[in-house]
Every structure is written in C-alpha cells, then in structure tokens.
C-alpha positions, 0 to 999 in steps of 0.5 A: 989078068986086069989090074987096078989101084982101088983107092982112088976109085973108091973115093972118087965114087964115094965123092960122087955119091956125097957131093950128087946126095948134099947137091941134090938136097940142097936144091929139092929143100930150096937152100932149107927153106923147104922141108921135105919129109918122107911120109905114109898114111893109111888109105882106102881099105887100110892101104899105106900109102907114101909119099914127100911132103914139101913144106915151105917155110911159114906154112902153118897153122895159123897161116896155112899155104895153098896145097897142091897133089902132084902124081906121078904115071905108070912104073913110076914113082913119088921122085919122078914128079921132082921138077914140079914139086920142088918149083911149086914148093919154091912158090909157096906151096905145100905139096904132097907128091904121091906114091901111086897104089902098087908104085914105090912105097905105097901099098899093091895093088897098082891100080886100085882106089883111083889109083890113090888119088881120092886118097892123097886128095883126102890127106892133103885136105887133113893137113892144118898148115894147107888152105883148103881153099886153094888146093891144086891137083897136077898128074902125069900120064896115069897119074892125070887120070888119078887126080881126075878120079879124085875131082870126081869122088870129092868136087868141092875139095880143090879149085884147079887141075892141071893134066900133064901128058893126060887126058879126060875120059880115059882107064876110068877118070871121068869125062870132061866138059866145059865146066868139069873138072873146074879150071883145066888146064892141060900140058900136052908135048908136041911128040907125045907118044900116047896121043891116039890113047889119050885124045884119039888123034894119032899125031899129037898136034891134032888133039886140037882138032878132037871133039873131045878136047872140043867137048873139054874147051867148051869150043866146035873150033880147034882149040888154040895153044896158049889161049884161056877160055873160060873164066877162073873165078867161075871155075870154067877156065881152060888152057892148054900148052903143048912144049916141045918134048916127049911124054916122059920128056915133060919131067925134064922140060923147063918150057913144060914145067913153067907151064904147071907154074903159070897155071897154078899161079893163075888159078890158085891164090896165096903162092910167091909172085916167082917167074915161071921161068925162074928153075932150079929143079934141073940142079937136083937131077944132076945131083942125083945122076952124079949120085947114080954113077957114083954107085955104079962106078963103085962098083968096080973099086969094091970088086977089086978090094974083095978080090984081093982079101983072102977068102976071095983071091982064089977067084981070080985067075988069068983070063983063058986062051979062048977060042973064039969064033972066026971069019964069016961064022963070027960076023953072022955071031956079032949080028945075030947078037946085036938083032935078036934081042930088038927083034924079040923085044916087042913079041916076047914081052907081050907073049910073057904078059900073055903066058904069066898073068901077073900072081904072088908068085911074079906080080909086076907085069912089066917085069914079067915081060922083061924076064920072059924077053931075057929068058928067051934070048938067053934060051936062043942064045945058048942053042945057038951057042951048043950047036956052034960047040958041038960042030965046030969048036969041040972037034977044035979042042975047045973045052969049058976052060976056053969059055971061061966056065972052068979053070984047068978043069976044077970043080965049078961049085965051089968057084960059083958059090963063092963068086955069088956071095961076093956078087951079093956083098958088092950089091949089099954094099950098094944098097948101103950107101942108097940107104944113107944116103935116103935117110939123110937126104930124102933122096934115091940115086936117079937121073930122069926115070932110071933109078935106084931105089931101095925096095919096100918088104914087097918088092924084096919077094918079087925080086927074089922070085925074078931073080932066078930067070935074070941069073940064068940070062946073064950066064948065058950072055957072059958065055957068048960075050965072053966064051964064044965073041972075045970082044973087047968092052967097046963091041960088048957095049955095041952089041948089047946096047946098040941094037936098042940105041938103033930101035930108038932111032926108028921110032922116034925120028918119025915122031919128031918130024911130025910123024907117027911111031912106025912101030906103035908100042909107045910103052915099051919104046920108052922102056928102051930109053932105060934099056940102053944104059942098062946094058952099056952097064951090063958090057961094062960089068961083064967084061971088067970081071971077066978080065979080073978073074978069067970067069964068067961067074962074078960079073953075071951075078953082079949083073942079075942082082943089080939089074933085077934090083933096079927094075923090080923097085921102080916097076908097078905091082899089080897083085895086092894078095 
C-alpha cells in the first residue's frame, strides 16, 4: 500500500491554484487598469449569449474608446482569445471576447446566427463608452468566418477586420474582393493545418499563389508578405502576416499576436501609441497553467485524507499479488496497448460522428467521437483481455483478487459504490475551487486549449449522458493496466500516452519541413495535442490509486469524471433542442 503526508501537498496545490489565479488576474485587468467583466445578453432568437468584457480605464461615455470583437474557432471558447484581448485592452480598447453560439456559455446551437458574430457586433455597437466609429473585428479559425458574416449582415457597423487562421468565402462567410470586407488584414501561419480549407493550397505558403487570396488583394501577382495594398482611409487596405506557428499555435505566438496590434493600431484611431512587441499576455497563461496543475496535483492530497476518514478507510487494501502477464505474451500486450488506441483514433471518431448524429440525448459531435473511440478500445481491450484469462491465466489460478476487481473474494457493490462517491467528492471538490476562483478572477484553469472550466445548465446533462461509456472505458483500462500489465507509473504514462506523442510526430514533422500532414486529419490532429496530457494524467491517476487502495475502482472513476468533465465544457454543442 502506498503512503503519503497529505498536508504539504494539499497546500502546495492550494498555493498553486491562489498564487496562478492572483498571477492570472493581475495580468489579464493590466495591474487594474482593466476591468474585465463576465457578461450575457440576449441574442437572435432570444439566444443568451456570454462573453468578457475588457474595459480599460477612462472609456466612458463621454469619451468612449475604440471596440474591438474578438472571436474564438471551433471547440473553443471566449478564454482561448486572452493573448489578444488583453493586449488590444492594454491599448485602449474596449473588447468584447465572445462565447461563439453552442461555445462555453452561450446558447446551443453551434453554429446558428453566423455563429454569433452579427450578434456580438450588434451588442458591441449598444455600449455608450465604445465609439462606434472605430469598431475593429478579429476571429480565429471559424471564429474569422463569425466576424465576416457580421461585416456582411451590418456593413456600415465597423472600420477593420482582421482573420486569424481564416479565410473569406468559407462554412458561409461571404466572399472576399478588393474593396470587401473593408480594410483586411489576415494573419496566416506558416504550418497552418487548415490551408487547403481555407484558401485551397495544400502548403500554407502557396495561398500567396491562390486566385482567391489574389481576388482578396486586388492583385494577379503572389501576394507579398508584410506588404499593404490598398488604402486605409478608402477602406481598400490589405495585408498579410504569416508568423512562424500552427493554427492554434497563433494563441501563443507573440510574432502573430503583435501582428493584431499593428493592424488594429493601422486601421482603427483613438488606442495607445504601445509597441506591438510590447506583451504581456504569456504571464496570465502561465497564471492559469500553475492554476490547472494546482487542481490536478490536488487531486492526489484530497484522495488520501478521504481515504484516511472513517467512512472510507475500508477502501484500502494492499495491492494484490498480481499475476501479470509474462515473456512474449506481455511484449505483444504492451505493444498492442500503446498501438491500438492511435490505430483507431481516426476510423472510430469518424464512424462514431457516423452512427450517432449529434441529438438530445448526446449533442457534441466531437465528444461523441471520442466516447465512441473510448468505448471501442475498451470493447478491444477486455476481448483481448478474457481470452488471455480464460486460456492462460484461469488455468494458472488467477482470480479477480489478481486483478484488483476484488479483495479475498468480498462483495464488490458495496466496494464500487463507495469508492464512486468518494471519486465524485474529490471531483466536487475540484470544481469548488474553479468555481472561486471564476467568481473572484474571472478566470478558468487552463493552459493553451486544455481547460477546465465550469459547465453552464446544458453541458451538465451532456455529461451526464456521456458519463457512462467514459466509465466503462477506464475500468476496463485499470483492469489491463493494473490487472493483467503491472506496470509501473512511467510505462502507464508510456503506453497510454506515447502512442499519441508518436501520432504528433508523423504529422507534423512533415508540415514544419514544408511539407503536408501525411495523414490529413488536421482536426482531430490537434485534439491530440489535449490527448497527450490528458492520458499522462489519466497514468498518473489510475496507478496512485491503485497502489492506494489495491482497486482498480477509485481511480477509474476519479478518471471518467474528471475527463469527461474536461471534454464536455470545452467542446462545441451542436443540438439546440
């Protein structure tokens, strides 16, 4: 059985999540200069929609303050856009970063009302402290398509867009030209993984040579980085920026977040006069990612104290003398279980999105993808794991104690039922500090696109519904990790999470070298990079408690609950009801 003192990891978690929170908050209001404010407002149709509100200081009415609309892509939400919120608030201007429709807070579906860009252009306009004739737009991703359909349903209404890892013409924003949208300005990596999408070249570098960036610049010549045609007081300028990054990597990038700053100081009048290299924002994402590992690290302090009360000291156990697999049957095991999941990744999620069109009952297509992948390595994995049983390990005298389902053959519902609700208070537990730490920052723990956020009413029945399946797979993942493997948390960590670290490497070292992703997939290829750390915790979890306790039970649950958390409230909802 594995010991551990509590106390100082208690407090070193808690330290983590006030010192990243305070850190976080400081750096996102400027030292308070900025007010940042969680805010919703009714929509089209009566959709709620959220987002924050940046307001620096001396915007009023009296002497209102250039706006600009900052929209996040696809399974993302309002925090994603931080970089560019906080620097464009450190300039002067009033920002309102947006919760697409059926993204973070704001009202499902995904994807209605241009995806709510006309709708926070609209509420942006309504605000007496932003001068309306100096309103800015800026999306990423499907979040550029947003703000296009918003120049497109009020013309008049702004003076500049800027398209970060987007594109004209594309999922319903109108086509571009010369003199539309008025003043242009596009920020496109130079590994974007979404180039043939977006401007149909299949290395990011040739959209130069596309007729319809061509078309978009006025020009029948490759259109030159760093270059502006057009004219800004005619409305016809154009430029375009292509930092060294990938597309999500632009949320980190400070060569392509001072590209917003020096197109937005070009085009709009009435910001500070601050260098575009002049950041800060990196120091709130660090204030968030200590935020994040204080919530995971505390974890493992909370589990001890509960299982140390008296109510839960009958879960623990010493952990059984397994009999794991051996010789050539366990190298064939080991590789099995790092290639199966990354072999699957692509077919499953697409034949999930296939069989289970998004409904009620399960409305979040990527989630849906991933629980259909989870539940079809966990259907593998159990076959894979009777037949080793029923013609190897049974004949040998291995039982369910060996596997860590029982203890001395005792009743397991009493065992399992007690062990989730102390999975449950540990998660609750969790979700507690988010939810101080939202309410006194304005913050979710994060780092980059892996978040933790807390869920609005309608993502708390989606989790419900995909709680189940997400259950049942890390059982059965405890069971071959624990029960048949016995491997130590480094080779946990190696089979769950290198086979994803291995997927990255294939696609994308082609793409940095000029090339193209081997694989296509360029979605679910960015997923990964969640995946990785995702499972790495997952390793973690699994095996502390199973040392803990000599079960499988607690840590699988603590898994399915905190994972299925994580991935419900950052993933878009695509049914509305």
């Amino acid at each position: 059985m594995l010991t551990l003192r509590p106390s100082p990891y208690l407090m070193a978690s808690l330290l983590l999540i006030l010192f990243g929170s305070l850190l976080a908050h400081r750096t996102q209001t400027n030292g308070g200069v900025v007010s940042v404010r969680d805010i919703r407002f009714a929509g089209t149709d009566g959709m709620i929609m959220s987002g924050l509100l940046y307001i620096p200081a001396g915007a009023t009415h009296d002497d209102p303050a250039p706006g600009i609309l900052a929209i996040h892509g696809y399974i993302n939400s309002r925090e994603t856009q931080d970089g560019f919120a906080i620097e464009f608030a450190r300039r002067g201007y009033v920002v309102l970063a947006l919760d697409q429709t059926g993204h973070g807070f704001s009202d499902p579906p995904a994807f209605a009302n241009g995806y709510g860009g006309p709708d926070g252009l609209r509420y942006l306009r309504s605000l007496d402290f932003v001068d309306k004739d100096n309103i800015g737009l800026e999306g990423h991703s499907m979040g550029g398509w947003a703000v296009a359909i918003a120049t497109e349903v009020y013309p008049d209404a702004y003076r500049s867009i800027l398209l970060v890892g987007s594109s004209t013409g594309t999922a319903g924003a109108p086509e571009g030209d010369a003199v539309s949208p008025r003043n242009l300005g596009i920020i496109f990596s130079e590994w974007d993984e979404f180039s043939r999408f977006m401007w149909g070249a299949d290395i990011p570098k040739d959209i130069r040579d596309t007729d319809k960036l061509k078309t978009v610049f006025g020009t029948t010549e490759q259109v030159e980085i760093g270059r502006l045609y057009g004219s800004v007081a005619e409305g016809t300028a154009r430029k375009l920026y292509m930092p060294q990054v990938t597309h999500p990597g632009d949320h980190l990038s400070t060569e392509a977040i001072g590209n917003a700053m020096e197109w937005m100081q070009t085009t709009l009048e009435g910001g500070h006069d601050l260098p575009p290299s002049d950041q800060i924002w990196y120091w709130k994402e660090i204030g968030t990612l200590l935020a994040l590992l204080g919530a995971i690290l505390f974890i493992f302090p909370c589990g001890v104290l509960l299982l140390h009360t008296r109510w839960y000291a009958s879960l623990m156990e010493p952990v059984p003398e397994g009999m794991p697999i051996t010789g050539f049957g366990r190298r064939i095991t080991c590789i099995l279980t790092f290639a199966i999941p990354v072999l699957t990744y692509f077919p499953l999620n697409h034949l999930g999105n296939q069989l289970i069109p998004v409904n009620m009952f399960w409305p979040q297509g990527v989630t849906t993808g991933i629980m259909v992948w989870a539940v079809g390595n966990g259907l593998i994995t159990l076959i894979l794991f009777m037949l080793w049983h029923t013609l190897s390990n049974r004949k040998k005298g291995g039982t369910t104690d060996h596997y860590g389902l029982t203890w001395q053959q005792r009743p397991v519902c009493p065992v399992v039922g007690r062990s989730f609700l102390m999975a449950a208070m540990v998660v609750s537990f969790i979700y507690l500090l988010l939810a101080i730490s939202s309410w006194a920052f304005t913050i979710d723990f994060r780092f980059w696109v892996l978040a933790i956020k807390p869920m609005a009413p309608h993502h708390f029945l989606a989790y419900l519904a995909y709680l189940p399946p997400f259950i049942f797979f890390f059982l059965i993942l405890g069971l071959a990790l624990h029960g048949q493997l016995k491997s130590g948390t480094v080779a946990n960590i190696l089979l769950l999470a290198g086979g994803f670290v291995l997927l990255i490497l294939v696609q994308y070292i082609p793409l940095l070298t000029g090339g193209i992703m081997p694989l296509a997939e360029p979605l679910l290829s960015i997923v990964a990079f969640q995946i990785v750390p995702l499972l790495t915790m997952v390793a973690l979890i699994s095996t502390f408690f199973f040392k803990m306790t000599g079960r499988i039970y607690i840590g699988a649950f603590i898994n399915a609950l905190f994972i299925t958390w994580i991935i419900v409230a950052g993933q878009a909802t695509q049914y509305g009801g």
